[in-house]
Biotite code that builds the C-alpha atoms (Angstrom):
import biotite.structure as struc

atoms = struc.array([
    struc.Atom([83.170, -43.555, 25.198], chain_id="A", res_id=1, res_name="UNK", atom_name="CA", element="C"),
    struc.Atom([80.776, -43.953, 28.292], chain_id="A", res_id=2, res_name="UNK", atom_name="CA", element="C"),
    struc.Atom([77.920, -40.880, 27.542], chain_id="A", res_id=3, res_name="UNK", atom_name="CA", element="C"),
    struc.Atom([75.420, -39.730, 30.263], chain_id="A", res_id=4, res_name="UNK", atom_name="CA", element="C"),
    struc.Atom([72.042, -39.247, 28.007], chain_id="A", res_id=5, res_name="UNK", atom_name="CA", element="C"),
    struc.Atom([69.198, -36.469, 29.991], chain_id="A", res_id=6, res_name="UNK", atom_name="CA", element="C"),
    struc.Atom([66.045, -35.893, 28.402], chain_id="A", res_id=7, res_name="UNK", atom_name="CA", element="C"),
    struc.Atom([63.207, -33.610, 30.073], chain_id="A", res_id=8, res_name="UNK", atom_name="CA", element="C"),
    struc.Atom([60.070, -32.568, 28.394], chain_id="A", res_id=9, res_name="UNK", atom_name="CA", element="C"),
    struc.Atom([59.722, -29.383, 29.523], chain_id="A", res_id=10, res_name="UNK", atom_name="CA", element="C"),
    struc.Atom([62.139, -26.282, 30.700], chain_id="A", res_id=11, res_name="UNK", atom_name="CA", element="C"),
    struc.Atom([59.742, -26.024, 34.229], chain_id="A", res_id=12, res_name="UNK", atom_name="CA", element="C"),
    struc.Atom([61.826, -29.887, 34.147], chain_id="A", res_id=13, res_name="UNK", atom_name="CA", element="C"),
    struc.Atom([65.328, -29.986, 35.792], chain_id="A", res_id=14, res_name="UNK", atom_name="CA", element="C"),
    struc.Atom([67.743, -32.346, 34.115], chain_id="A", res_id=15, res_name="UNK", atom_name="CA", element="C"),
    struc.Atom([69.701, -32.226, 38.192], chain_id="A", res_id=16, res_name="UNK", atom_name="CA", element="C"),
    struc.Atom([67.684, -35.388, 39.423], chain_id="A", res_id=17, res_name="UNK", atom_name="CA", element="C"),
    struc.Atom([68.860, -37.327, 36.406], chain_id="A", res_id=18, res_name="UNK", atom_name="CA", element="C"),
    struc.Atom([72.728, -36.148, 36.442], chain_id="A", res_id=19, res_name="UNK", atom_name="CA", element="C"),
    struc.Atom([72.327, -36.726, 39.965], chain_id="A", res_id=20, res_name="UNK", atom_name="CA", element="C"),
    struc.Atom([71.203, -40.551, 39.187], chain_id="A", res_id=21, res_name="UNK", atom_name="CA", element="C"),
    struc.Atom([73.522, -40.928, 36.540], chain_id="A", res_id=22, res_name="UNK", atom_name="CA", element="C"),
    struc.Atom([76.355, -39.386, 38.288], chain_id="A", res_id=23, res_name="UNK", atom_name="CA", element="C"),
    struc.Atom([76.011, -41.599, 41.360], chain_id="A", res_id=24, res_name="UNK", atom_name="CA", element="C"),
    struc.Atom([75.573, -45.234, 39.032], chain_id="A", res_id=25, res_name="UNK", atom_name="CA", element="C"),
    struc.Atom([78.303, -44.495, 36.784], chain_id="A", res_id=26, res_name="UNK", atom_name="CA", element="C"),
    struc.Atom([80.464, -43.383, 40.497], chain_id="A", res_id=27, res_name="UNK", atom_name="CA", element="C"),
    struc.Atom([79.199, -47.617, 41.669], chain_id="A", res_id=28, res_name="UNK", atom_name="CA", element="C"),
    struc.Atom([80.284, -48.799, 38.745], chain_id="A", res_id=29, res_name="UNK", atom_name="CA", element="C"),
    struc.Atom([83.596, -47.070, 38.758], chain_id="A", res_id=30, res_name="UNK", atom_name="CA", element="C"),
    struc.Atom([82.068, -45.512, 34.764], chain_id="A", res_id=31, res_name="UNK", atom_name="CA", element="C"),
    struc.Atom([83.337, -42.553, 34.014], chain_id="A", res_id=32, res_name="UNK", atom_name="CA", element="C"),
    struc.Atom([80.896, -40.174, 32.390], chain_id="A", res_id=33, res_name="UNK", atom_name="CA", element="C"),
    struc.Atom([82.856, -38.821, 28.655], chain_id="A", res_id=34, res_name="UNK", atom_name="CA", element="C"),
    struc.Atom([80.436, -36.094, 27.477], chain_id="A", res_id=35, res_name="UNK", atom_name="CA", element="C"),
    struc.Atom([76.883, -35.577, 28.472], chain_id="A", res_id=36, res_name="UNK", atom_name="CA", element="C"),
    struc.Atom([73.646, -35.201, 25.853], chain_id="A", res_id=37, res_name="UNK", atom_name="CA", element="C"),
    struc.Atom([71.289, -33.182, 27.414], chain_id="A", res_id=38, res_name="UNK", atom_name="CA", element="C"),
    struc.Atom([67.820, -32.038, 25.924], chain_id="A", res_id=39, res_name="UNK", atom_name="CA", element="C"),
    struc.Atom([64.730, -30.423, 26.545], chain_id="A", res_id=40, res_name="UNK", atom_name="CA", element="C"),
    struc.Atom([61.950, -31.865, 24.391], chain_id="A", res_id=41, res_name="UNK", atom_name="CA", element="C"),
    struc.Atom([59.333, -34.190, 23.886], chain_id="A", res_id=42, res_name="UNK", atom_name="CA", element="C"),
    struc.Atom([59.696, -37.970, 23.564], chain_id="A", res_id=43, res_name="UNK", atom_name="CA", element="C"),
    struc.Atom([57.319, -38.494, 20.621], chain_id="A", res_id=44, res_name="UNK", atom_name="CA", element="C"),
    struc.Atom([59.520, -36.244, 18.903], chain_id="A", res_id=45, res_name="UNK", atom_name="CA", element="C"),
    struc.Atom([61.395, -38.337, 15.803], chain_id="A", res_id=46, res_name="UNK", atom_name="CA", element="C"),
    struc.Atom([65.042, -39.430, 17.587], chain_id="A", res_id=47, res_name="UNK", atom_name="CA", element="C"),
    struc.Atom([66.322, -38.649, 14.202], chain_id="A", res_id=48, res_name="UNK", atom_name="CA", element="C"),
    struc.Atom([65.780, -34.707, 15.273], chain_id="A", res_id=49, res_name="UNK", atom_name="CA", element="C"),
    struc.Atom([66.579, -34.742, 18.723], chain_id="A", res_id=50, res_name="UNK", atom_name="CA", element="C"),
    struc.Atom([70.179, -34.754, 20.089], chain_id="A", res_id=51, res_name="UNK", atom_name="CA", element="C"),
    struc.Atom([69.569, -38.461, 20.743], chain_id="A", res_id=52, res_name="UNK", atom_name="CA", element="C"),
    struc.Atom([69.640, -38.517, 16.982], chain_id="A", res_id=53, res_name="UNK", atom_name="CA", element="C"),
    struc.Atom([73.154, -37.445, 16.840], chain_id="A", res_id=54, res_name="UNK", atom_name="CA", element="C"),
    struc.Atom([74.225, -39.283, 20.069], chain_id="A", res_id=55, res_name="UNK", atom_name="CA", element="C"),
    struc.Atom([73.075, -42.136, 17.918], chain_id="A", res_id=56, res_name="UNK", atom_name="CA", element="C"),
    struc.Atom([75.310, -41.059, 14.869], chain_id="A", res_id=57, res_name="UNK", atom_name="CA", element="C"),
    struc.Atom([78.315, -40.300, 17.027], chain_id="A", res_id=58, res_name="UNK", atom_name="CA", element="C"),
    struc.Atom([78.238, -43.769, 19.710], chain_id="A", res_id=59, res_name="UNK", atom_name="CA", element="C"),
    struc.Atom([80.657, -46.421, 17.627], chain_id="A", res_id=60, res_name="UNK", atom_name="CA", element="C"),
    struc.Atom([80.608, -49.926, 18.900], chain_id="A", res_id=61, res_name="UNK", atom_name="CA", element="C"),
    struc.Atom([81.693, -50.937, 22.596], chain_id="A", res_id=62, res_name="UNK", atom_name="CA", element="C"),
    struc.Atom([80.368, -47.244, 23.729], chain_id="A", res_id=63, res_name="UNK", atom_name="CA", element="C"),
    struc.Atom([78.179, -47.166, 26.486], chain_id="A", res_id=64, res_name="UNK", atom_name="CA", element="C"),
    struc.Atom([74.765, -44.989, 26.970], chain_id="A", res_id=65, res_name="UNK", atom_name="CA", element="C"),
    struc.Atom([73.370, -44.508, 30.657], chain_id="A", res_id=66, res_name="UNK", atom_name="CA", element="C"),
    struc.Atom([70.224, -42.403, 31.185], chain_id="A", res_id=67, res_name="UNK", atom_name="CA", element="C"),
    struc.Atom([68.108, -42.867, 34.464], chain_id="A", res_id=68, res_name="UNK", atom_name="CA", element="C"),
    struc.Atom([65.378, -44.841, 32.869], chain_id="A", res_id=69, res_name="UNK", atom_name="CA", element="C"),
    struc.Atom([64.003, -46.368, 29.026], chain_id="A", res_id=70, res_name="UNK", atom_name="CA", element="C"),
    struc.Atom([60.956, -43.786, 29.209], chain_id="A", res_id=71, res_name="UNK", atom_name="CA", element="C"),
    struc.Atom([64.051, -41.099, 28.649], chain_id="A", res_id=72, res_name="UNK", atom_name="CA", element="C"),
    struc.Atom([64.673, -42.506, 25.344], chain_id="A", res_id=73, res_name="UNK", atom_name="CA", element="C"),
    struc.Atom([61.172, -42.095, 23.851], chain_id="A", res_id=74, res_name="UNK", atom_name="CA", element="C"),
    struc.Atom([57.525, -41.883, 24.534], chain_id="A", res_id=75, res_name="UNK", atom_name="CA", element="C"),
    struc.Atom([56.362, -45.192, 23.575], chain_id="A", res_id=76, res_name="UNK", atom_name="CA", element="C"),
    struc.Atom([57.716, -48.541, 23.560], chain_id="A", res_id=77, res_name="UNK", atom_name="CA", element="C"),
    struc.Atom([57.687, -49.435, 19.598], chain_id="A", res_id=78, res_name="UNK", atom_name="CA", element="C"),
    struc.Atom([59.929, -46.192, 19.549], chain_id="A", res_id=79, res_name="UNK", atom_name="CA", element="C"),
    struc.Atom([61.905, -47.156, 22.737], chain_id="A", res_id=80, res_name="UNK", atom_name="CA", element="C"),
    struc.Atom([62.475, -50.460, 20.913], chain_id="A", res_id=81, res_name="UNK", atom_name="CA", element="C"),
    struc.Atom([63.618, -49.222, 17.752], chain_id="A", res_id=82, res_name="UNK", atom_name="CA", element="C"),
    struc.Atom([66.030, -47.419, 19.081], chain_id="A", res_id=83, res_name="UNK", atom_name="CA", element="C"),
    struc.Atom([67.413, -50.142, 21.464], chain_id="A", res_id=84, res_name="UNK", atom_name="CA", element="C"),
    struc.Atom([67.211, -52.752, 18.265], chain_id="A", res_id=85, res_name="UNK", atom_name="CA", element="C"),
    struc.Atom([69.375, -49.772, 16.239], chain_id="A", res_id=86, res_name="UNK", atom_name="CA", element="C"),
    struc.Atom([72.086, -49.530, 19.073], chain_id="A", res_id=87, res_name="UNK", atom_name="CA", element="C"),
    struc.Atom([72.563, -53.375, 19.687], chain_id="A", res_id=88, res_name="UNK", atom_name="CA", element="C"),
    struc.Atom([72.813, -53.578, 16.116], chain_id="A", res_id=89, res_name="UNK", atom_name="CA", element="C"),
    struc.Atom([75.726, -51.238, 16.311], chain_id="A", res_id=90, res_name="UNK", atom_name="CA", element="C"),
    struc.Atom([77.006, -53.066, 19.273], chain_id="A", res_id=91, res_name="UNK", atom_name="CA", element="C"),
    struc.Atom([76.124, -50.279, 21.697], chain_id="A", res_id=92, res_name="UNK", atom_name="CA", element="C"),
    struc.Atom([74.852, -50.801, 25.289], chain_id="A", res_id=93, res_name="UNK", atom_name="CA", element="C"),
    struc.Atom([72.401, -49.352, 26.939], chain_id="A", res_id=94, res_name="UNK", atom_name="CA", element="C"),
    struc.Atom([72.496, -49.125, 31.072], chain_id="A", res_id=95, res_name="UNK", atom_name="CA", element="C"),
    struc.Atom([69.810, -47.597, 33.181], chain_id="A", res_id=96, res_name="UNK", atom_name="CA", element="C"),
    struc.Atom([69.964, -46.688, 36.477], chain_id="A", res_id=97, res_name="UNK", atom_name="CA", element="C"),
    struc.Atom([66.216, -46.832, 37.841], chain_id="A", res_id=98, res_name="UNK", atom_name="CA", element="C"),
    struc.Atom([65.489, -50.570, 35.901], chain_id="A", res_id=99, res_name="UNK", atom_name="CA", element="C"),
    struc.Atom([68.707, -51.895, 36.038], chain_id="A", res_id=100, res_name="UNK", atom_name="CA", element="C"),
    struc.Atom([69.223, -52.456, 32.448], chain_id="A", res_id=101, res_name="UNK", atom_name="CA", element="C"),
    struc.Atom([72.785, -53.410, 30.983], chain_id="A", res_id=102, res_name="UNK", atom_name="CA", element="C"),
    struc.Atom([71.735, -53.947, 27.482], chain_id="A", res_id=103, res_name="UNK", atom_name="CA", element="C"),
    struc.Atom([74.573, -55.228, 25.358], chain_id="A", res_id=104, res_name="UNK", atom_name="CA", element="C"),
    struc.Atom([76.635, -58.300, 24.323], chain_id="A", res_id=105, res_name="UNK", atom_name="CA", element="C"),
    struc.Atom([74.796, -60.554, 26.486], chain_id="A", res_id=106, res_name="UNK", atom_name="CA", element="C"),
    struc.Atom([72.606, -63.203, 26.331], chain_id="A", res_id=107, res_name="UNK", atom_name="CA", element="C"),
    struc.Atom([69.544, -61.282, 27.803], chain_id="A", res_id=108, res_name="UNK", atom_name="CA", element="C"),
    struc.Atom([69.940, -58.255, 25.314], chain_id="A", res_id=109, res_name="UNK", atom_name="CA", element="C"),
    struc.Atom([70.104, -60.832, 22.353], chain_id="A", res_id=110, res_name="UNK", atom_name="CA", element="C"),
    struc.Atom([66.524, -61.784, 23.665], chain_id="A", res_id=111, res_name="UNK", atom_name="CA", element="C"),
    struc.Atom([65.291, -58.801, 23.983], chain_id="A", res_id=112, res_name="UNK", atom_name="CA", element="C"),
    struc.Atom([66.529, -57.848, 20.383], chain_id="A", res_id=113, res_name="UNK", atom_name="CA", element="C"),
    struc.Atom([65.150, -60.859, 19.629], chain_id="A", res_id=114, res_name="UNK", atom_name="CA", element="C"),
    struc.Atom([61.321, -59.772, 21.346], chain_id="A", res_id=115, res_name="UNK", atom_name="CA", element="C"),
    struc.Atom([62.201, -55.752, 19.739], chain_id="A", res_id=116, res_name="UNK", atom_name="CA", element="C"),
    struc.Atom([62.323, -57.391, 16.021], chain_id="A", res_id=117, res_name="UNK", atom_name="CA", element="C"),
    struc.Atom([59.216, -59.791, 16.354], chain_id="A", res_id=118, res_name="UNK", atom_name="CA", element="C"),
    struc.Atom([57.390, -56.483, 17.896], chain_id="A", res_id=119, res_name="UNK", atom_name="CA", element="C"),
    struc.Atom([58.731, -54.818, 15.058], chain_id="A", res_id=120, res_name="UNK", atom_name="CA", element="C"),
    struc.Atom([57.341, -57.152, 12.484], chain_id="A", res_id=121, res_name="UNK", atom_name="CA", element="C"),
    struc.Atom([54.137, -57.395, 14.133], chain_id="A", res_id=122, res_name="UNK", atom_name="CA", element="C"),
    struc.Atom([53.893, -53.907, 13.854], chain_id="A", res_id=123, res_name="UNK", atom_name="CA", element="C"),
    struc.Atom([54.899, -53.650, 9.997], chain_id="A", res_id=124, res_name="UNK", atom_name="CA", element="C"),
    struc.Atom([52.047, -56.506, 9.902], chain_id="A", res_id=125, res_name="UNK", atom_name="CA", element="C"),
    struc.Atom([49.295, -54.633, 11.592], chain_id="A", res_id=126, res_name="UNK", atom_name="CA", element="C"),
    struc.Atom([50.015, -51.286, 9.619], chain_id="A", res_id=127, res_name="UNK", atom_name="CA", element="C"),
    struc.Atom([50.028, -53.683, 5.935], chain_id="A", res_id=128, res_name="UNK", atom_name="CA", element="C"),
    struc.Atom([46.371, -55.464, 7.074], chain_id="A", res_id=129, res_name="UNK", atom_name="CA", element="C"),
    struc.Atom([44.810, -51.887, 8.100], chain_id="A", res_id=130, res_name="UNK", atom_name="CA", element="C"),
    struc.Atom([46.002, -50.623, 4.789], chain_id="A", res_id=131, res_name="UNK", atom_name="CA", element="C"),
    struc.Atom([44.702, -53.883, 3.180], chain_id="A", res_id=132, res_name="UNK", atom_name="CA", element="C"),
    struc.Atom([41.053, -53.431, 4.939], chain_id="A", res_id=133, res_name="UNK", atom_name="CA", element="C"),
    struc.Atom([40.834, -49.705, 4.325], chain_id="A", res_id=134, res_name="UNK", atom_name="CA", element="C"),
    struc.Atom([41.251, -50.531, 0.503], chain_id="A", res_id=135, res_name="UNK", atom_name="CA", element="C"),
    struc.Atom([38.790, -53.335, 0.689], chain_id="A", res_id=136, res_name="UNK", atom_name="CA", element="C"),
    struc.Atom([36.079, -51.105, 2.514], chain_id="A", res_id=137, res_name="UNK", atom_name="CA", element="C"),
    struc.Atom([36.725, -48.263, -0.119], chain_id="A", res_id=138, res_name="UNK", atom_name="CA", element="C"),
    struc.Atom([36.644, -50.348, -2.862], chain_id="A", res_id=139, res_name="UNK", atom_name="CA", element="C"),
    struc.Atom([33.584, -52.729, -1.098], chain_id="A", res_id=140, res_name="UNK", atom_name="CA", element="C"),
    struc.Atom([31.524, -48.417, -1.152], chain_id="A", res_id=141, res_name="UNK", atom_name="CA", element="C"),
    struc.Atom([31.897, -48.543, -4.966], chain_id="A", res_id=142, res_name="UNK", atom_name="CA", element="C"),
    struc.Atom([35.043, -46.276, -4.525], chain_id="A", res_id=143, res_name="UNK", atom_name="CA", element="C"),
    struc.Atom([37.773, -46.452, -7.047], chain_id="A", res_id=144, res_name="UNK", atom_name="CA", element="C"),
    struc.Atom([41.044, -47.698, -6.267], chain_id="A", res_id=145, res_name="UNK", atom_name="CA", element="C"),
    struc.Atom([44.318, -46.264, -7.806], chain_id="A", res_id=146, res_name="UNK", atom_name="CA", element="C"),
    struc.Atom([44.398, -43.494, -10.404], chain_id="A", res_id=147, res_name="UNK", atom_name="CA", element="C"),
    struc.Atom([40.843, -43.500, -12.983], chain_id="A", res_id=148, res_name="UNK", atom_name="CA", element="C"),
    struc.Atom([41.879, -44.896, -15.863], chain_id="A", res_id=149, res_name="UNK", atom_name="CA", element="C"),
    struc.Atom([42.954, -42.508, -19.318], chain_id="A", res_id=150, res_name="UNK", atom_name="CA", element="C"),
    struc.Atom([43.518, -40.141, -16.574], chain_id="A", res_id=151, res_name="UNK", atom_name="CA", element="C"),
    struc.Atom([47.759, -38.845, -16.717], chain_id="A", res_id=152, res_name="UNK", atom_name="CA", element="C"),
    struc.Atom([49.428, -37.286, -13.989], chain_id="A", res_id=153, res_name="UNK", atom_name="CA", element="C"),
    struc.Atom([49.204, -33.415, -13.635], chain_id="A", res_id=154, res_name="UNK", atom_name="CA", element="C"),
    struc.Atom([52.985, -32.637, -12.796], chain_id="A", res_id=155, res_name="UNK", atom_name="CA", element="C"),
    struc.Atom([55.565, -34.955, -15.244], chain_id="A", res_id=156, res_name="UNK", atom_name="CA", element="C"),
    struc.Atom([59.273, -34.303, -15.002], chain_id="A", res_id=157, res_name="UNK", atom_name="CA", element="C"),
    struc.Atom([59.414, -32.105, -17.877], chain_id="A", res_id=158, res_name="UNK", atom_name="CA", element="C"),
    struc.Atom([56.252, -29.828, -16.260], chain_id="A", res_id=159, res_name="UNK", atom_name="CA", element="C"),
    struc.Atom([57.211, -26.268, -16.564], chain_id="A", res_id=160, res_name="UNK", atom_name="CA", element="C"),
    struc.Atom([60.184, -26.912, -19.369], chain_id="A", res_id=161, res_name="UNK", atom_name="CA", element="C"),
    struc.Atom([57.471, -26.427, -22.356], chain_id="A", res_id=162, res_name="UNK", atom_name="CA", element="C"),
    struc.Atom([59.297, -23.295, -23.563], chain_id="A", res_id=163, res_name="UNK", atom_name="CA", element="C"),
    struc.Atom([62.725, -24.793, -23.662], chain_id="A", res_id=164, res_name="UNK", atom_name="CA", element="C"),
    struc.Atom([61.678, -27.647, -25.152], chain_id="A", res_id=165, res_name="UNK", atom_name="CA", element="C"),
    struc.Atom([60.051, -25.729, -27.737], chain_id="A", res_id=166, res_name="UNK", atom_name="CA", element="C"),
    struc.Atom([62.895, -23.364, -28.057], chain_id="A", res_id=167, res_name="UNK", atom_name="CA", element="C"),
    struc.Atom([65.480, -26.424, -28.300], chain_id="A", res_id=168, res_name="UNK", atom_name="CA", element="C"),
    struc.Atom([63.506, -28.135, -31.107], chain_id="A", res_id=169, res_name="UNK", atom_name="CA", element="C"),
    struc.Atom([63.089, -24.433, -33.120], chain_id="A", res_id=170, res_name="UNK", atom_name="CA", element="C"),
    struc.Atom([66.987, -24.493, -32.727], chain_id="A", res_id=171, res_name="UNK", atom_name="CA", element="C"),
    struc.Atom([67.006, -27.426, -34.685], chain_id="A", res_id=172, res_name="UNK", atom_name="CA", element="C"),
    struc.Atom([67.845, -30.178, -32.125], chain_id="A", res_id=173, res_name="UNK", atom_name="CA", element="C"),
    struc.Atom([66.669, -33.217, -32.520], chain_id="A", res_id=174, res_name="UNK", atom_name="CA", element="C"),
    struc.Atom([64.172, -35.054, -30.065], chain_id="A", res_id=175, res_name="UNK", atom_name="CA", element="C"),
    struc.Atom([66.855, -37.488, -29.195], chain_id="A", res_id=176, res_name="UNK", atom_name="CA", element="C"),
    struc.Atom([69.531, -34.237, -28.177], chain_id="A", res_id=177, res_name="UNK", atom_name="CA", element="C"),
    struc.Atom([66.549, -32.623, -26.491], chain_id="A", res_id=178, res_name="UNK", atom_name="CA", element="C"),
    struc.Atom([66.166, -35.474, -24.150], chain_id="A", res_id=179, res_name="UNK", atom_name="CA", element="C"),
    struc.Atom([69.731, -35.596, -23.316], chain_id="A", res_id=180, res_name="UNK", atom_name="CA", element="C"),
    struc.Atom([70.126, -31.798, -22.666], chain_id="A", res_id=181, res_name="UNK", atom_name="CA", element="C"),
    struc.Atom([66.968, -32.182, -20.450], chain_id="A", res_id=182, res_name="UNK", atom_name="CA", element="C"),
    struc.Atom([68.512, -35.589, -19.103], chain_id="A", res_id=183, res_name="UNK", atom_name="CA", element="C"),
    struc.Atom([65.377, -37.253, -19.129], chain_id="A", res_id=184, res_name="UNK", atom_name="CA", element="C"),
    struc.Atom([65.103, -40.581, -21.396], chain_id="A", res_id=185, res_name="UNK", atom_name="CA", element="C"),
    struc.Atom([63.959, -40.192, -25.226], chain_id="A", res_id=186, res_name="UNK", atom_name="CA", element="C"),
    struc.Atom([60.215, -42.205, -24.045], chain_id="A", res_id=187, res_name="UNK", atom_name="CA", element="C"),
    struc.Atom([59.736, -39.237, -21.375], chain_id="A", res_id=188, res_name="UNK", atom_name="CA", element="C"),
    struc.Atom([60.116, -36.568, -23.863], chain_id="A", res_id=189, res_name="UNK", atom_name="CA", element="C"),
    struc.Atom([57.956, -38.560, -26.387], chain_id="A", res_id=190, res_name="UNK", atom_name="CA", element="C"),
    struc.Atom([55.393, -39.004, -24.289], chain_id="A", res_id=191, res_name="UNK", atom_name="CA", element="C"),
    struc.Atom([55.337, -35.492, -23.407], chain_id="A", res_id=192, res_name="UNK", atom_name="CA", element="C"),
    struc.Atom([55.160, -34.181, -26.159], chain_id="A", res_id=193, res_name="UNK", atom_name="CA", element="C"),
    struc.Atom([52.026, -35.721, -27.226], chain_id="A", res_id=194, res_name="UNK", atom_name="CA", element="C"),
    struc.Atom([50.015, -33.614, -24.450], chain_id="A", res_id=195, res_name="UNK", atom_name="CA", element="C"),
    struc.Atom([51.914, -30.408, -25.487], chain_id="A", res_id=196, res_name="UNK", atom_name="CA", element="C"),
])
């Protein structure tokens, strides 16, 4: 399948220039256009809940993608490059008429799969040392990391079952039943019970 993806960011936007573009490179390189995606939102919106999302879920490997240029995809380039890295990785190219892009099977899309998973990483990096700092700084003001100790969580997974349990066990049940008919492990209901 050969799909002709539009993306504008706002309705005063008219997807025309880019069916226009795509029309006229897929007519060069005798492509015929299957189904057009067309959408009217922005690109820092999540792919995942745009109908690039389910263009995404749909392609299947050899199909082809053409939109008039990478910006279309997404607003910024880590998201841009995710979801190039997720379509080579499903062995789906990627053509663009205004850079010139045929990203695929070839050995210039393997390198820049290649430069999309080291940007990737670096990112994942970055995020894991500001994380790592902001602990240190908190912890460096005579903050306190992590729960404070003897303190229990407010909400448990039996929270708001007290009066079954208690009806269960007036039943006659036994603790071990209880936990089964609740489907929680026999430690869980133990351990709640010794806050009830």
């Amino acid at each position: 399948m050969i799909y002709g993806y539009i993306r504008v960011s706002t309705d005063k936007q008219t997807v025309e220039n880019q069916r226009f573009e795509i029309t006229e490179y897929a007519k060069k390189s005798n492509l015929p256009i299957d189904q057009w995606i067309e959408e009217t939102v922005s690109g820092t919106i999540s792919p995942d809940k745009r109908n690039l999302g389910k263009l995404i879920k749909m392609a299947k490997s050899k199909d082809v993608i053409i939109c008039s240029e990478l910006s279309r995809l997404g607003r910024n380039i880590f998201m841009i490059m995710s979801i190039l890295n997720r379509l080579m990785e499903m062995n789906v190219s990627v053509y663009t008429v205004k850079e010139g892009y045929r990203l695929g099977d070839d050995l210039t899309s393997k390198v820049l799969a290649f430069a999309f998973s080291i940007s990737a990483e670096i990112e994942r990096e970055l995020i894991s040392q500001r994380t790592k700092e902001a602990l240190l700084r908190k912890k460096a003001e005579g903050g306190v990391l992590g729960h404070p100790k003897g303190k229990r969580n407010s909400h448990v997974k039996l929270t708001g079952r007290e009066d079954e349990i208690r009806r269960l066990l007036s039943f006659g049940y036994s603790k071990e039943q209880v936990s089964k008919k609740l489907k929680v492990c026999p430690a869980t209901l133990y351990n709640f019970l010794k806050d009830f």
